[in-house]
C-alpha positions in Angstrom: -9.6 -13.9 6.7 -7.8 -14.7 3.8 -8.2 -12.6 0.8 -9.7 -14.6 -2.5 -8.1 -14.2 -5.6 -9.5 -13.7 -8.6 -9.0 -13.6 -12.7 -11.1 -11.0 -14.8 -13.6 -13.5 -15.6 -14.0 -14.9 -12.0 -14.8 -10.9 -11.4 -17.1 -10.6 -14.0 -19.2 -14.2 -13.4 -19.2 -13.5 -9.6 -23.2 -12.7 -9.7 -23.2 -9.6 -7.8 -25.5 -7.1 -8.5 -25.4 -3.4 -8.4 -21.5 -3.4 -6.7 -20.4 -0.3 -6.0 -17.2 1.2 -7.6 -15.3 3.6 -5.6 -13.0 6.0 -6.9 -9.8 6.0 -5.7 -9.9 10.1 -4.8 -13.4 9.1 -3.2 -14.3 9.5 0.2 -15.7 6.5 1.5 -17.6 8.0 4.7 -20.3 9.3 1.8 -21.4 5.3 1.8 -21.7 5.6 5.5 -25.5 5.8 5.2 -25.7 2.7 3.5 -23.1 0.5 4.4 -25.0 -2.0 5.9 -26.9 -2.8 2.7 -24.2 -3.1 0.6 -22.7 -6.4 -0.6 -19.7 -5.4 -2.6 -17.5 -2.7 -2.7 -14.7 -2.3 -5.9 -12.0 -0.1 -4.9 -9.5 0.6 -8.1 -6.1 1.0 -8.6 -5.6 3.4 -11.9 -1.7 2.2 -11.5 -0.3 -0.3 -8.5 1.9 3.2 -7.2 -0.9 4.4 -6.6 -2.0 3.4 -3.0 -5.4 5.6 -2.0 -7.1 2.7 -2.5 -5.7 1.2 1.0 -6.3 4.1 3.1 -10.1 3.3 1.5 -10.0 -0.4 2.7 -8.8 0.5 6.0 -11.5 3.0 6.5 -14.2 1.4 5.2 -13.3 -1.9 7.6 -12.7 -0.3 10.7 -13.9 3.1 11.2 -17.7 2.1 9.2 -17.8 -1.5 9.6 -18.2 -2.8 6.2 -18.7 -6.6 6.4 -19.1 -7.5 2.7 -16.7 -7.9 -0.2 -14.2 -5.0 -0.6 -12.5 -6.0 -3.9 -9.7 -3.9 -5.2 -9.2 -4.0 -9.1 -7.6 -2.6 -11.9 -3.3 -2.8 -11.7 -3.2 -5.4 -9.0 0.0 -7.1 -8.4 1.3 -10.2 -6.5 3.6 -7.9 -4.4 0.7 -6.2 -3.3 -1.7 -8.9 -2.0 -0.8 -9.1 1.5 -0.8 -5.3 2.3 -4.2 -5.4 0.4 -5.5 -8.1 3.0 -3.9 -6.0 6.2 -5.4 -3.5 4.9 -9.1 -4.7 4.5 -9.8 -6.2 1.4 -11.2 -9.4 1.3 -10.7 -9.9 -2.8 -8.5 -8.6 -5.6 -8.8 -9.2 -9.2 -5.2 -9.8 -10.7 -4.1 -7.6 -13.5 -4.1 -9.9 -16.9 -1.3 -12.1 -17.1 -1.1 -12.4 -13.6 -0.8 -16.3 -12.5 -3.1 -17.3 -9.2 -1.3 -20.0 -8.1 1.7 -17.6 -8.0 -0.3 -15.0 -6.4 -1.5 -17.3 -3.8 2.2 -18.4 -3.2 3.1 -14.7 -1.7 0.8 -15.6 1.8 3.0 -18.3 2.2 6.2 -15.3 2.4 4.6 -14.3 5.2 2.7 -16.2 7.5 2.4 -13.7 10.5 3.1 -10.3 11.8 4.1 -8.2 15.0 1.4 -5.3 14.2 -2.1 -4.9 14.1 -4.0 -4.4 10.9 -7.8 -4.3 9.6 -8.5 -8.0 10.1 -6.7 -9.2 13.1 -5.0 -8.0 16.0 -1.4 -9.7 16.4 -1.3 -13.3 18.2 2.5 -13.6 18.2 2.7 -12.0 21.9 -0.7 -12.2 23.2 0.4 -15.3 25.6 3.7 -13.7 26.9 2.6 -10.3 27.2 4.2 -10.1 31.0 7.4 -11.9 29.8 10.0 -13.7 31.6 10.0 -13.1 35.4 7.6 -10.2 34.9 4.0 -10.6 36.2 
C-alpha cells in the first residue's frame, strides 16, 4: 500500500459521502459495529505532537479490520508520512503550504524496514530466516 497524498482541495472534491471524523481522544472500537459499511474514516491531528491519531490507525487496521480509507488530517507534516502509512493510514491531507511532490519524496528515504507494521509484515529476512549453515 502506499499512502495517497492529498492537498485540501483534493480532500474536499474526493466525493465521499457521509465520512466519518474521529476524534483524536475517541475510541475507535465504538465503530466496531459498523466497520464494514464504512468507506472513509478522518482521523485528526489538532497539532503534528500530538500522535493519538496513530494508535487509532493501528487499531482500526488490525484489531477491527477496516479496509477503506483511513485519512488523517489537520497538522500533517512530510516528516510524518511514513509512520502514518506503518501505521494504517492509507491517505493524509498535507497541512497548507505543504508541497506533494516533496511529500512524496520522503518514501523514497526509506524504502524498507526490519519490523512489522499495519500494512506489511517485513520481507527483508523472510528468505534467510535459517541463515548461514543453519537449517
Amino acid at each position: 500500500m502506499r499512502l495517497r497524498i492529498l492537498t485540501t482541495a483534493e480532500h474536499l472534491a474526493d466525493g465521499v459521502t457521509n465520512p466519518v471524523q474521529l476524534a483524536n481522544d475517541a475510541d475507535p472500537t465504538a465503530l466496531a459495529g459498523q466497520i464494514e459499511q464504512l468507506a472513509r474514516i478522518d482521523l485528526h491531528f489538532p497539532h503534528f505532537t500530538d500522535g493519538r491519531a496513530y494508535s487509532q490507525a493501528y487499531l482500526l487496521r488490525r484489531r477491527l479490520g477496516f479496509k477503506g480509507d483511513l485519512r488523517a488530517t489537520g497538522d500533517v507534516l512530510i516528516d510524518q508520512l511514513v509512520q502514518m502509512e506503518r501505521t494504517g493510514f492509507s491517505s493524509a491531507v498535507l497541512k497548507e503550504g505543504v508541497d506533494p511532490a516533496d511529500a512524496k519524496r520522503q518514501f523514497e528515504r526509506f524504502p524498507g524496514f526490519y519490523q512489522a507494521d499495519a500494512a506489511e509484515t517485513p520481507t527483508v529476512f523472510k528468505s534467510s530466516i535459517a541463515g548461514p549453515g543453519r537449517s
